[in-house]
C-alpha positions as CSV (number, residue, x, y, z in Angstrom):
1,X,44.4,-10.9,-81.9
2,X,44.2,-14.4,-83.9
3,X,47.0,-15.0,-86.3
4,X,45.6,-16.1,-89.0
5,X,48.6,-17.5,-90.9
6,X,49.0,-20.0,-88.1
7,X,45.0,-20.9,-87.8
8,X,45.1,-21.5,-91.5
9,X,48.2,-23.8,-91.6
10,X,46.8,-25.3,-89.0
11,X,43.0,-26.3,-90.5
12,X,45.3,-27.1,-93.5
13,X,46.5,-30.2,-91.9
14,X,42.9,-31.5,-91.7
15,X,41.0,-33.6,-93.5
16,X,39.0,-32.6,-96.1
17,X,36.0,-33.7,-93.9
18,X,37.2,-31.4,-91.1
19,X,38.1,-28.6,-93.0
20,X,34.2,-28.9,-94.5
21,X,32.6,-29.4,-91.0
22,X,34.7,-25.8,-89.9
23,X,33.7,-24.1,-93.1
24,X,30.0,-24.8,-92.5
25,X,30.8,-24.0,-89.0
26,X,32.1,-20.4,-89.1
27,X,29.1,-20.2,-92.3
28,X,26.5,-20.5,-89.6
29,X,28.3,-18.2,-87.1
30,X,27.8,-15.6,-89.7
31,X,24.5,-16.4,-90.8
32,X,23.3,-16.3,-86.6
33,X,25.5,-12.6,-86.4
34,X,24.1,-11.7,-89.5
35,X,20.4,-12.6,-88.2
36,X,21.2,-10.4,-85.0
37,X,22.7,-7.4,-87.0
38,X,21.5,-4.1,-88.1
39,X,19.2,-4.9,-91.2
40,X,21.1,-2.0,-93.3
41,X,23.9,-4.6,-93.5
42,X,21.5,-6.7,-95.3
43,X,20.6,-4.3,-98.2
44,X,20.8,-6.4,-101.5
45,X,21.8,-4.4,-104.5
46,X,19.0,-4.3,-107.0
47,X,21.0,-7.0,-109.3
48,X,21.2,-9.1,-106.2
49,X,17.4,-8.5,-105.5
50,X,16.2,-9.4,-109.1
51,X,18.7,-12.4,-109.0
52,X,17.1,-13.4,-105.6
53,X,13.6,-13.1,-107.4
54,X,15.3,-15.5,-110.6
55,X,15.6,-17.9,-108.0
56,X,12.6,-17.8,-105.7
57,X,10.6,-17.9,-109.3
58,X,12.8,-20.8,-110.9
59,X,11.9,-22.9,-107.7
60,X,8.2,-21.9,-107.4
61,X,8.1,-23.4,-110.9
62,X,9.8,-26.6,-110.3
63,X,10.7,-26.9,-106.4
64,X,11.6,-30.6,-107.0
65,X,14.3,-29.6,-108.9
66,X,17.1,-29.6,-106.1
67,X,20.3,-31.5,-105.3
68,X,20.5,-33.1,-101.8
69,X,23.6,-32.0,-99.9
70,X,25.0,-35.2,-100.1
71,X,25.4,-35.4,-103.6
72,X,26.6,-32.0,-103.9
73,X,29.1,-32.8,-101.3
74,X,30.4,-36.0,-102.8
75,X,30.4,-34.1,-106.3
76,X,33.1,-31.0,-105.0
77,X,35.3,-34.2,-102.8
78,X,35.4,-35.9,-106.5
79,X,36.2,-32.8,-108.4
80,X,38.7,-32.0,-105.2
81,X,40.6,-35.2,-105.7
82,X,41.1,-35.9,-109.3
């Protein structure tokens, strides 16, 4: 069993650039176990579906209307740091 205390103190000594490489990481090890697992586990509630729908429409309607990574990224280290 992983101790998690330890792990944590541990990624906690990283740089904010490593601790963002490990979070997107362990996001795509989900996503991939997610992809292989039962689809029940992937039930949206219906507040969830409609808000998936809000979404899908709101970029059908403008799908240039997006923030590259990179900027996003930078935005959250600025916010992070001041």
């Amino acid at each position: 069993m992983t101790d998690v205390a330890a792990t944590l103190a541990e990624i906690a000594s990283l740089s904010i650039d490593e601790r963002l490489r490990i979070v997107g990481a362990i996001w795509d090890s989900i996503a991939a176990d997610l992809e292989l697992a039962d689809s029940e586990l992937l039930e949206l509630t219906p507040a969830q579906l409609e808000e998936v729908k809000r979404r899908l429409a709101a970029h059908a309607a403008n799908p240039n209307a997006v923030v590259p990574w990179e900027v996003v990224k930078a935005e959250a280290l600025a916010r992070i740091r001041a």
